[in-house]
TORKOL-4160 file (C-alpha; in steps of 0.2 Angstrom, whole numbers, padded with zeros to 4 digits, m for minus):
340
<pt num="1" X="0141" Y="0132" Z="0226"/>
<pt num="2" X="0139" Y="0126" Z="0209"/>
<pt num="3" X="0132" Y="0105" Z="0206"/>
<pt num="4" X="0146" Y="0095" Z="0200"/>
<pt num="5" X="0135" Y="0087" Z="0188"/>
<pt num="6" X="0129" Y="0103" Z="0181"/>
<pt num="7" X="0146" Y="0107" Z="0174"/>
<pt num="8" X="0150" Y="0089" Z="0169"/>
<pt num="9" X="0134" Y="0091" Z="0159"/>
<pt num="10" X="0138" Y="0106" Z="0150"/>
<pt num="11" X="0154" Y="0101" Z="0148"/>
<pt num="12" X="0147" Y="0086" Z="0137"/>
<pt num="13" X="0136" Y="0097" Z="0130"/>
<pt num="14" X="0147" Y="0109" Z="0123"/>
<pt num="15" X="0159" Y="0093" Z="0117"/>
<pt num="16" X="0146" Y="0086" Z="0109"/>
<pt num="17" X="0141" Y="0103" Z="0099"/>
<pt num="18" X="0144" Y="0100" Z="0080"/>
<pt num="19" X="0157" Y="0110" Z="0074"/>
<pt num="20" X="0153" Y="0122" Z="0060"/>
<pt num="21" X="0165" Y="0117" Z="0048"/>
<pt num="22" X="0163" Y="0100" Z="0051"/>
<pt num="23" X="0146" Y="0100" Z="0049"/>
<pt num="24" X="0144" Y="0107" Z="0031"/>
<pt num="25" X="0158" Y="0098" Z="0026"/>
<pt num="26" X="0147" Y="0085" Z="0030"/>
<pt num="27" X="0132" Y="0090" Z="0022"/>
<pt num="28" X="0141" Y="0095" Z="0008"/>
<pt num="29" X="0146" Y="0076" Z="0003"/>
<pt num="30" X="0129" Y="0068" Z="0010"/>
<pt num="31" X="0122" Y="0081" Z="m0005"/>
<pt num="32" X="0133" Y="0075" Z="m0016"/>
<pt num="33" X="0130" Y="0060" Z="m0014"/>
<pt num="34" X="0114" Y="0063" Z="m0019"/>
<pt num="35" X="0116" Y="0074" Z="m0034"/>
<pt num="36" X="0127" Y="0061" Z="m0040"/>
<pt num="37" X="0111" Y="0047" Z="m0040"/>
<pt num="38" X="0098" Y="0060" Z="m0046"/>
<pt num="39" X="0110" Y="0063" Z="m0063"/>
<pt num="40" X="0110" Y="0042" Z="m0064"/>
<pt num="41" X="0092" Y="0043" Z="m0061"/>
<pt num="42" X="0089" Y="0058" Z="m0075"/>
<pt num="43" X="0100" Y="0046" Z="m0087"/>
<pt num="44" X="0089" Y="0030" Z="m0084"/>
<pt num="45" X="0075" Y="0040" Z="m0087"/>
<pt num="46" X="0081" Y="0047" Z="m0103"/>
<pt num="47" X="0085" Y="0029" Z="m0111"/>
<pt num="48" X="0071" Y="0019" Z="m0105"/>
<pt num="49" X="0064" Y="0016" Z="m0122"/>
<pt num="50" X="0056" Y="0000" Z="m0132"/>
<pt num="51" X="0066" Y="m0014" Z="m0122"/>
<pt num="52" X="0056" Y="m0007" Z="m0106"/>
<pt num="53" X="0040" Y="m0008" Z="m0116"/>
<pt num="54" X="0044" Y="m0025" Z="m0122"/>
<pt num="55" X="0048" Y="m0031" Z="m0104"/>
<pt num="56" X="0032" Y="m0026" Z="m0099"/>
<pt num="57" X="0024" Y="m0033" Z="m0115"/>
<pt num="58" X="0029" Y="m0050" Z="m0109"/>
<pt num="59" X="0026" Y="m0048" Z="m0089"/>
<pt num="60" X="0009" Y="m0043" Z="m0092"/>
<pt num="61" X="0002" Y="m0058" Z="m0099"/>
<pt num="62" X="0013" Y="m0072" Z="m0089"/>
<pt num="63" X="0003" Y="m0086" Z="m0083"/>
<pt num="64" X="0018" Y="m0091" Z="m0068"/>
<pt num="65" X="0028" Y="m0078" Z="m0056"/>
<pt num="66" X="0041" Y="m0066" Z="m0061"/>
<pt num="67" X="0058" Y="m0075" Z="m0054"/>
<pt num="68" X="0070" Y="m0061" Z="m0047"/>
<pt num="69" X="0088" Y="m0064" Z="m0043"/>
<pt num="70" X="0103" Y="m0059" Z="m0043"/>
<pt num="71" X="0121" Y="m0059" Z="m0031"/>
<pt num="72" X="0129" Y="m0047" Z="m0020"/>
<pt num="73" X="0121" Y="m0028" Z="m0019"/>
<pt num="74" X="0111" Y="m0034" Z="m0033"/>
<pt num="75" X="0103" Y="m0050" Z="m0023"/>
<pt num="76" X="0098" Y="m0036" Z="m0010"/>
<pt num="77" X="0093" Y="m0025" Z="m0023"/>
<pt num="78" X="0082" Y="m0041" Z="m0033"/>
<pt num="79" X="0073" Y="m0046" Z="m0016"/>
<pt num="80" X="0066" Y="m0027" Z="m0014"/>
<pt num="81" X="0060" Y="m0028" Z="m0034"/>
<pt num="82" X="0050" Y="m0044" Z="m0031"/>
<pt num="83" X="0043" Y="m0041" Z="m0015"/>
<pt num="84" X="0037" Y="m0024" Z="m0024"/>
<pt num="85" X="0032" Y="m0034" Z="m0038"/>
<pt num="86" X="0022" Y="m0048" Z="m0027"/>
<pt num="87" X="0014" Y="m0032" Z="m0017"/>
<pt num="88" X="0006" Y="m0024" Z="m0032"/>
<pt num="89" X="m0003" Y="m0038" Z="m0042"/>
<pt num="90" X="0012" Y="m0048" Z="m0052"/>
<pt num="91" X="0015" Y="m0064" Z="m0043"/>
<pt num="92" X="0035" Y="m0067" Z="m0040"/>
<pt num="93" X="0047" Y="m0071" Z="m0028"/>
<pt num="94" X="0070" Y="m0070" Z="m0025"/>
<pt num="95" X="0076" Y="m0084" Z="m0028"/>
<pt num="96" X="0097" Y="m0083" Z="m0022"/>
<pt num="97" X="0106" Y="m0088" Z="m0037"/>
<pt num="98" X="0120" Y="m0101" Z="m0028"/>
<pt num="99" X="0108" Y="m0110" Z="m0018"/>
<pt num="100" X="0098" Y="m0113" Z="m0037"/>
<pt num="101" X="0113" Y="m0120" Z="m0042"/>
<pt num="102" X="0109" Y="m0134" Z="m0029"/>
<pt num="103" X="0093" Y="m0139" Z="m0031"/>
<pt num="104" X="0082" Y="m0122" Z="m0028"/>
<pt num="105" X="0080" Y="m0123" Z="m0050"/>
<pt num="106" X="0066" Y="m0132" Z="m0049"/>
<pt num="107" X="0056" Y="m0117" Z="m0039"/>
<pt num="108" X="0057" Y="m0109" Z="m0058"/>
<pt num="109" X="0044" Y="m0117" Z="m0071"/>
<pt num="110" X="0042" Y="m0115" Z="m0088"/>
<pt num="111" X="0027" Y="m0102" Z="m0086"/>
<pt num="112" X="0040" Y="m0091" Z="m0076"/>
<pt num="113" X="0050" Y="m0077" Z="m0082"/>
<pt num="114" X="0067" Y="m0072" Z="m0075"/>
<pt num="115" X="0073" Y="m0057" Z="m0071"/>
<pt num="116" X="0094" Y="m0057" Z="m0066"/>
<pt num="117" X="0102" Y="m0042" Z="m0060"/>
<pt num="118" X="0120" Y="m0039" Z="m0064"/>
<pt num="119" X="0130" Y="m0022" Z="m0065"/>
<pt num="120" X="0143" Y="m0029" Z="m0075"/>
<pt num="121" X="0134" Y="m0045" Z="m0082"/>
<pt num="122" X="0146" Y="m0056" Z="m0078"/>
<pt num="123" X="0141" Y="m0064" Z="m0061"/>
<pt num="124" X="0147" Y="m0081" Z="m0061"/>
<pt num="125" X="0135" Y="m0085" Z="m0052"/>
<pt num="126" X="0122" Y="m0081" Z="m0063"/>
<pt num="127" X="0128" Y="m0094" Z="m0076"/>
<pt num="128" X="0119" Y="m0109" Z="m0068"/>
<pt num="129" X="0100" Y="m0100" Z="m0068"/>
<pt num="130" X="0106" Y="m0091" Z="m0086"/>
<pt num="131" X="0109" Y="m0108" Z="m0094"/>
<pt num="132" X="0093" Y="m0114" Z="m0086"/>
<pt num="133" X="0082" Y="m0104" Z="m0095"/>
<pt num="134" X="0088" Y="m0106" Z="m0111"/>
<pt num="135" X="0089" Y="m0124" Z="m0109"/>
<pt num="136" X="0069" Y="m0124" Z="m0104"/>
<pt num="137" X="0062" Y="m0109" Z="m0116"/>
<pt num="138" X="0058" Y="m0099" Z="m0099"/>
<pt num="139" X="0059" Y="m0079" Z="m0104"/>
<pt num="140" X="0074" Y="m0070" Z="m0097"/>
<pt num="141" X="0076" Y="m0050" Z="m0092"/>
<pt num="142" X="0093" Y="m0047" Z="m0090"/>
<pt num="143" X="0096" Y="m0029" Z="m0079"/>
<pt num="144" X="0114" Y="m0024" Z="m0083"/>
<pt num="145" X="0127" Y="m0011" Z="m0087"/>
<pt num="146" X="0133" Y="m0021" Z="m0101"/>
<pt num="147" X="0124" Y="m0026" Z="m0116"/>
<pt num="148" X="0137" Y="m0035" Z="m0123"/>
<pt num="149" X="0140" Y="m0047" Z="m0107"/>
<pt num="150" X="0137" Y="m0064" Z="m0106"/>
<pt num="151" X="0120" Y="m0059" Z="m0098"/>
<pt num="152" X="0117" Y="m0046" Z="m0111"/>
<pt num="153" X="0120" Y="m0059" Z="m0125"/>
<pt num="154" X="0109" Y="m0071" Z="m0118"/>
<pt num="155" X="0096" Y="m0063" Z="m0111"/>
<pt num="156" X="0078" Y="m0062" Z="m0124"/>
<pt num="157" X="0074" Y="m0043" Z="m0116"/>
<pt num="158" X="0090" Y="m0032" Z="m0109"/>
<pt num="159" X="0084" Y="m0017" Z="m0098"/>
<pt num="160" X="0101" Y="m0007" Z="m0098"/>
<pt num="161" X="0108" Y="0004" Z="m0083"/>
<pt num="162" X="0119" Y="0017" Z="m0088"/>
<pt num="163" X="0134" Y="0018" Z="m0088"/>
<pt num="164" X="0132" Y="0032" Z="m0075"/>
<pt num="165" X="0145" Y="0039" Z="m0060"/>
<pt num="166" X="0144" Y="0030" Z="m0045"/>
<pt num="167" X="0141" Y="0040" Z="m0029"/>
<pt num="168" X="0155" Y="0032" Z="m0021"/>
<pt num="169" X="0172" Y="0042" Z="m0023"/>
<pt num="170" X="0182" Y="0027" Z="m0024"/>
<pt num="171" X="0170" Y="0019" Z="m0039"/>
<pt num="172" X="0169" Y="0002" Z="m0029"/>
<pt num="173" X="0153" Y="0002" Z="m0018"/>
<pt num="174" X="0140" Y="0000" Z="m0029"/>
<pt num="175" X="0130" Y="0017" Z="m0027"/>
<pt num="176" X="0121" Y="0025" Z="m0042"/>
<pt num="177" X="0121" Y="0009" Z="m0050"/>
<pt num="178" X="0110" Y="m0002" Z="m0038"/>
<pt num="179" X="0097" Y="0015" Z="m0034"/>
<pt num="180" X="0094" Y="0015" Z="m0053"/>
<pt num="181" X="0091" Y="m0005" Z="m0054"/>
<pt num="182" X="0081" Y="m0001" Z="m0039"/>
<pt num="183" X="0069" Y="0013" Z="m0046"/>
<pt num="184" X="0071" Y="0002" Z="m0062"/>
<pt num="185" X="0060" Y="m0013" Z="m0055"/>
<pt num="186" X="0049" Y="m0001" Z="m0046"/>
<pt num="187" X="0046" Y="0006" Z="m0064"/>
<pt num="188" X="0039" Y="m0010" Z="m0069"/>
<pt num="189" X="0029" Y="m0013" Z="m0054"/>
<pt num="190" X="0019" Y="0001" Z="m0054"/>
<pt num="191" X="0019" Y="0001" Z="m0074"/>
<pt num="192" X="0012" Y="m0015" Z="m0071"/>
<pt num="193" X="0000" Y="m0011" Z="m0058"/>
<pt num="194" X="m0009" Y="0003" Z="m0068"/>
<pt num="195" X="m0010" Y="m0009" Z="m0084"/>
<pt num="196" X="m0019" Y="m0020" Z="m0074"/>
<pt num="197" X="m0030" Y="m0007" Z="m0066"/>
<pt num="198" X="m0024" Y="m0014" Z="m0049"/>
<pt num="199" X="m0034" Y="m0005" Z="m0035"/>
<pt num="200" X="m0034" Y="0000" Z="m0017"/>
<pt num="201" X="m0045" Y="m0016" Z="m0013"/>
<pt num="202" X="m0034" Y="m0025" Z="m0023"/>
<pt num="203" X="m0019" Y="m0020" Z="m0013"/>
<pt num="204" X="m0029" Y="m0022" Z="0002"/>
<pt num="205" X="m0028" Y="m0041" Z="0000"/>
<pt num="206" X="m0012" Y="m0044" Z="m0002"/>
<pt num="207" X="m0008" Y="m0031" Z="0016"/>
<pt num="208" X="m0021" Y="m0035" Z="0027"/>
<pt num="209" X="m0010" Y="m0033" Z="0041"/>
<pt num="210" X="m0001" Y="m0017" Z="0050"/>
<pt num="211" X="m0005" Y="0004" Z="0048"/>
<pt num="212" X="m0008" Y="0000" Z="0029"/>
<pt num="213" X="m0020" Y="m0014" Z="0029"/>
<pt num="214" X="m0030" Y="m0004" Z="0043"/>
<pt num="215" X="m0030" Y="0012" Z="0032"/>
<pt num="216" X="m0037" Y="0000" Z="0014"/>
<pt num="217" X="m0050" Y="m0005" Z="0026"/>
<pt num="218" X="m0070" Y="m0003" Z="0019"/>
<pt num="219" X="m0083" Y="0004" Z="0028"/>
<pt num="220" X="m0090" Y="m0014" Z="0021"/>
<pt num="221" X="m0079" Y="m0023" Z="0033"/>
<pt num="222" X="m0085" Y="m0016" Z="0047"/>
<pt num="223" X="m0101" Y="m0011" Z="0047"/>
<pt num="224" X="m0118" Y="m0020" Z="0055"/>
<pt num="225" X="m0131" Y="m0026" Z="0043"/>
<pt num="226" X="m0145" Y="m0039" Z="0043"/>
<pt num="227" X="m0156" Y="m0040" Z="0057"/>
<pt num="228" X="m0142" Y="m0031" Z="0067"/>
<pt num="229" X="m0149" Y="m0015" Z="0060"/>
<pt num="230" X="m0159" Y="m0004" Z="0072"/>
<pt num="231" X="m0175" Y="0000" Z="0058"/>
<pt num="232" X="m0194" Y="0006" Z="0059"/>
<pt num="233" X="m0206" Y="0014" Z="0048"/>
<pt num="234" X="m0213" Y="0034" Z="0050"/>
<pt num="235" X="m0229" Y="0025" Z="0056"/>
<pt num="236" X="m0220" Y="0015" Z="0068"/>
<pt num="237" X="m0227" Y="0022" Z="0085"/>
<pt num="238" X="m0210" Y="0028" Z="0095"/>
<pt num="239" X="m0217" Y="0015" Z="0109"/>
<pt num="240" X="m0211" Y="0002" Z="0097"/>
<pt num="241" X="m0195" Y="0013" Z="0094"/>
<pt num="242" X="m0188" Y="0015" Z="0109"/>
<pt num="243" X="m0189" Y="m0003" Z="0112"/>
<pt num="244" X="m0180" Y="m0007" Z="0094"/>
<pt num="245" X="m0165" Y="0006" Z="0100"/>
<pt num="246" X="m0162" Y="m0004" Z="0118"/>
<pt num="247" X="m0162" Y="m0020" Z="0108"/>
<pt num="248" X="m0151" Y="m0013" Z="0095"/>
<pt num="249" X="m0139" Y="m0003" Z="0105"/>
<pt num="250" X="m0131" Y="0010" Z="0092"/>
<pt num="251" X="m0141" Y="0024" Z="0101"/>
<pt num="252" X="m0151" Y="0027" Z="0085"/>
<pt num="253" X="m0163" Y="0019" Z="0073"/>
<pt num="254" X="m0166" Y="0021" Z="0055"/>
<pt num="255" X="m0182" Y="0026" Z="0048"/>
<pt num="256" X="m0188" Y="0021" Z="0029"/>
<pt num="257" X="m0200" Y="0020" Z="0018"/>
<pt num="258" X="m0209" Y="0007" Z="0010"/>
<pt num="259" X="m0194" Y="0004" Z="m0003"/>
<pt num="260" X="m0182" Y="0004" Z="0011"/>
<pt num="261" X="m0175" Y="0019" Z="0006"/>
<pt num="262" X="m0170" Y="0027" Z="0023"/>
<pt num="263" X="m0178" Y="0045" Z="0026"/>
<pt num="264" X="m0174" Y="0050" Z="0043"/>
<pt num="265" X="m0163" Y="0043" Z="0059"/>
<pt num="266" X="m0172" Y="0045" Z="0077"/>
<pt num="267" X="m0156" Y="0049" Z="0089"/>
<pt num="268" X="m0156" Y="0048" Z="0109"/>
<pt num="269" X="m0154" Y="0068" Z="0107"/>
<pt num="270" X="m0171" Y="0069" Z="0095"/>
<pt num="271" X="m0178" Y="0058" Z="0112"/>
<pt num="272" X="m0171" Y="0073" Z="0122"/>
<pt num="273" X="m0180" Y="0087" Z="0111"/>
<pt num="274" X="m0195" Y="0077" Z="0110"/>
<pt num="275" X="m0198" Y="0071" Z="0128"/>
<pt num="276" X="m0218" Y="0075" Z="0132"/>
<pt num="277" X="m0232" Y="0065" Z="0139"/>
<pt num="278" X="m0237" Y="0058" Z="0124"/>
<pt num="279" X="m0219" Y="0054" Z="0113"/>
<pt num="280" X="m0223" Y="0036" Z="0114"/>
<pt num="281" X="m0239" Y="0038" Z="0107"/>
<pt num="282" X="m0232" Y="0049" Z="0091"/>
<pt num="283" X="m0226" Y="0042" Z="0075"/>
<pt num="284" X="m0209" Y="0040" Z="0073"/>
<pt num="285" X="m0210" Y="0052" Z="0057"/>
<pt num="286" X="m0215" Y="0065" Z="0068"/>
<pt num="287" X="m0199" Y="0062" Z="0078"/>
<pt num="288" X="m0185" Y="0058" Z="0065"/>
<pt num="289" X="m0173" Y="0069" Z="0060"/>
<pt num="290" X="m0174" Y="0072" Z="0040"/>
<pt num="291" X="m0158" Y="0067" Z="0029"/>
<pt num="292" X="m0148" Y="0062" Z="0040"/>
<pt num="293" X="m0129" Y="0057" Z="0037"/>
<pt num="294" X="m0124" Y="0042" Z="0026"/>
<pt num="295" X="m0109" Y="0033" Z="0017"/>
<pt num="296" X="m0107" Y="0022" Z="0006"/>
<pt num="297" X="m0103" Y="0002" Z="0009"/>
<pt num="298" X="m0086" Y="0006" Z="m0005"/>
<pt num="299" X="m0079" Y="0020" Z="0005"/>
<pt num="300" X="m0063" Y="0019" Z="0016"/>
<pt num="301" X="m0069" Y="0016" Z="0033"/>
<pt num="302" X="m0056" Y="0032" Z="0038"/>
<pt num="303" X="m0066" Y="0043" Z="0026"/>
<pt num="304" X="m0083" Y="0038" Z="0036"/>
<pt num="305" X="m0072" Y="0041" Z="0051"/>
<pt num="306" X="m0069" Y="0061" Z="0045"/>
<pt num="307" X="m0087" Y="0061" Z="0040"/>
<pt num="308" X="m0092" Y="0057" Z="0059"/>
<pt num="309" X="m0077" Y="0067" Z="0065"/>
<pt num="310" X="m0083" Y="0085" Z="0053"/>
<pt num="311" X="m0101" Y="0082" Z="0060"/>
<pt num="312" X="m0098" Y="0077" Z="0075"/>
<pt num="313" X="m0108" Y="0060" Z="0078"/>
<pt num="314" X="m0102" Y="0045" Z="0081"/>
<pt num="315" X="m0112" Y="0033" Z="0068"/>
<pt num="316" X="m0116" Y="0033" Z="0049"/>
<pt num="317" X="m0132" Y="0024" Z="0041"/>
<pt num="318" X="m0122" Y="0013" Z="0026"/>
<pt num="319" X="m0131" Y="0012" Z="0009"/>
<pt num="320" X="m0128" Y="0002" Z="m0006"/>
<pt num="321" X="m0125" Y="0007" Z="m0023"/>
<pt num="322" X="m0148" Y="0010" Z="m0026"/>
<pt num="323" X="m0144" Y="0022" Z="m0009"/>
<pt num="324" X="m0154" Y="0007" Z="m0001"/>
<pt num="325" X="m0150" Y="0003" Z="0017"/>
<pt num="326" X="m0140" Y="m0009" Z="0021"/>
<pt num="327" X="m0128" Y="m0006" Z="0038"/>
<pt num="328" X="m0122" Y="0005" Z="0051"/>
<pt num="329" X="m0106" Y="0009" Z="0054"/>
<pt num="330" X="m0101" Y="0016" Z="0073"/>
<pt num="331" X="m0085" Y="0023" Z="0077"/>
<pt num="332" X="m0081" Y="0016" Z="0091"/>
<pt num="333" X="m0078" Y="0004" Z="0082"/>
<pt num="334" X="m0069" Y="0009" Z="0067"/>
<pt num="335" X="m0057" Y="0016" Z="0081"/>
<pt num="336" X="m0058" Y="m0003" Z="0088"/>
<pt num="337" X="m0050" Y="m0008" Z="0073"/>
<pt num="338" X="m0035" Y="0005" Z="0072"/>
<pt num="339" X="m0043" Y="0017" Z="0060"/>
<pt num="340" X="m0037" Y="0035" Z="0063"/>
């Protein structure tokens, strides 16, 4: 006898089962949608020509913050191009254009420069932080459709969108015109960034938290160094050595030479090979591995972690930029800190 619930599930099952028609109908318009933002796209690339290259020109030197604003789809757009902007090395924060009409203003100095986002150039709301600037000298950007608009007149530096299809059939939702703006300030961003020469431990300070500050991290930030370090000489009778790797605790000691340059790692496993009567009586250069494996205190901790991984051990020796040592680096706890 069939299960009740069997049936009622197939039943919902087969409800639920797109139907073919449906579905690449649907498709269809999703990659319209699309195709419709990659031709704005392909039209703002295009143009962009010396106003871009003048923007930049004046962003690049600013002694205050790069102001952002803008109302509506704009202001949304305008709060992701500042936080990009603030994220990659150019200091600047939103600030909502109606609520700088009472009394937020003063959050913009004279070493600013605004940026005001606009399709159409005529926000009203706009007029209060438009007039502000050119009342106090402060370097405005305007980001619009229309050059000729009030925000097109008065802006020193316009960044003009085209005058591109929206994606929206009904021409009302603002589409293709926000993506461009949108792309626009991430242009400038990372245009920014590389003039500045902006890099990885750069952008590590300004995420030191979540999956991207983890994977910015240096093996420098990590690693044991200082009278931490497990270290003896070749001469250094493996008596001595055994007693420096049970104080120490990595399971391993480093072995250098006179210029503390590191020529060989003694491991529990070398212990193993070597056990005889006489192994505490031996030099430890008679024990030590040769060349063993290293990193550098600049690399990714998650490279030293792929170094371990690929040869399979589970600490690296650390050494400086005169390949002198200077720290170890174990994975337990690069995996401590969420590396991998």
């Amino acid at each position: 006898m069939s299960n009740p619930m069997q049936l009622v599930k197939k039943t919902v099952a087969m409800d639920d089962a797109p139907n073919a028609v449906l579905a690449n109908s649907t498709l269809a318009m999703a990659r319209a949608t699309l195709a419709t933002e990659i031709a704005a796209l392909q039209q703002l690339m295009a143009q962009l020509d010396t106003p871009f290259v003048a923007a930049i020109a004046l962003l690049l030197p600013l002694r205050g913050r790069v102001v952002v604003t803008g109302i509506g789809k704009s202001g949304h757009i305008a709060r992701k191009i500042a936080a990009t902007l603030a994220s990659t090395g150019t200091p600047a924060l939103f600030v909502h254009p109606s609520e700088a009409s009472h009394g937020d203003m003063g959050m913009i100095t004279r070493d600013d420069a605004v940026i005001a986002l606009s399709n159409s150039g005529e926000a009203v709301e706009l007029a209060d932080i438009i007039t502000y600037t050119r009342r106090f000298g402060i370097p405005l950007i305007g980001m619009t459709r229309e050059v000729g608009s009030n925000l097109g007149q008065c802006a020193d530096i316009v960044l003009q969108i085209p005058k591109a299809e929206e994606a929206c059939p009904l021409g009302l939702a603002p589409t293709s015109s926000t993506t461009m703006m949108l792309a626009l300030g991430d242009a400038l961003a990372i245009t920014l960034l590389k003039q500045r020469g902006f890099t990885s431990s750069d952008y590590k300070v300004f995420h030191p938290g979540g999956t991207l500050g983890k994977k910015l991290l240096l093996v420098k930030d990590l690693m044991y160094s200082g009278t931490a370090l497990p270290i003896a000489h070749a001469t250094t009778l493996m008596s001595e050595v055994l007693v420096i790797m049970s104080e120490k605790t990595f399971g391993c000691c480093a072995i250098i030479d006179e210029t503390a340059s590191l020529i060989g790692i003694i491991t529990d496993g070398d212990l193993r090979r070597h056990m005889q009567p006489n192994l505490l009586e031996q030099p430890a250069g008679a024990i030590m591995t040769k060349s063993p494996k290293t990193t550098a205190q600049g690399a990714l901790a998650a490279e030293a972690l792929g170094r371990m991984n690929e040869n399979k051990i589970t600490s690296l020796f650390v050494l400086d930029e005169a390949e002198k040592l200077i720290g170890i680096v174990r994975m337990h706890d690069l995996l401590k800190a969420g590396i991998g």
